[in-house]
N, C-alpha and C positions, 0 to 999 in steps of 0.2 A: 201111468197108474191112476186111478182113482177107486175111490168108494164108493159100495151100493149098498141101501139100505130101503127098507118096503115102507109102503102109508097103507095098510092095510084097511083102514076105514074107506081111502079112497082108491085103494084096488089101483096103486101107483107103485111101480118100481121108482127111486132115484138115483140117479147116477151122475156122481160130483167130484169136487176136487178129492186128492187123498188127505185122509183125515189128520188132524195131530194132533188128537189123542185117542183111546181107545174109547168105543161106544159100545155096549151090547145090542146086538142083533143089528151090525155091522161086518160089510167085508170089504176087504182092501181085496183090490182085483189089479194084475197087471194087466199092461195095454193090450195085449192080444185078446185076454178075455173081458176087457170090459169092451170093447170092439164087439165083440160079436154077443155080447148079452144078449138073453131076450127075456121075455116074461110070460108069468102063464095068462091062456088063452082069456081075451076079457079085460087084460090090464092093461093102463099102460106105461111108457118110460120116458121118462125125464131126465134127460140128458144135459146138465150143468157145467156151460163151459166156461174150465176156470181163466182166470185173470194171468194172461203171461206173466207182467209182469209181475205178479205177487210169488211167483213160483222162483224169482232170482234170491240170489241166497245175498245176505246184506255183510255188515259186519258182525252183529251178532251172533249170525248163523257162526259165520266163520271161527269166532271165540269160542263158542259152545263147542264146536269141532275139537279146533287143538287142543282145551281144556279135558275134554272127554279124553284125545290120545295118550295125551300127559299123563293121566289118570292112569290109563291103563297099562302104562310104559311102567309103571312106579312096579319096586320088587314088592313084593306082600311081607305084612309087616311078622317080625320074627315074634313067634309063640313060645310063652315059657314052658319048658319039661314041664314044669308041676304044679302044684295051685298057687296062688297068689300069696306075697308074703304080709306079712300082718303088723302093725305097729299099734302097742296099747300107747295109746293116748289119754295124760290123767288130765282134768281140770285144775287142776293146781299147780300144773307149770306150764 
């Protein structure tokens, strides 16, 4: 997978690792198409290749993992029938 995104002043496609986070007037491309990218007539591409090792997943990775599962394993929290109930609270006690 990676990302491409234009230099349009320099009439440059880029094509680099996939991103992590979102960018406007970005796109995540799987491997098949960013393989066979091309650009229009006049420009050209810049092909960024990423760092193997940075693409291994650490221990972090792996905690933000489980932690996400966990999350999403949890039942949703129970909603009351009705509105919310109310307690007057004086200052004097």
């Amino acid at each position: 997978m990676a990302t491409l995104t234009y230099v349009y002043a320099d009439q440059t496609a880029v094509l680099g690792p996939l991103a992590t986070y979102a960018e406007p007037h970005t796109y995540d491309l799987c491997e098949a198409h960013a393989q066979r990218m091309s650009a229009p007539q006049g420009w050209s591409v810049l092909r960024l290749a990423p760092d193997p090792t940075a693409a291994e997943p650490n221990r972090d990775d792996l905690l933000a993992l489980a932690d996400a599962v966990r999350e999403a394993g949890r039942p949703p929290a129970a909603t009351p029938d009705g509105p919310p109930s109310l307690r007057l609270v004086r200052p004097d006690q």
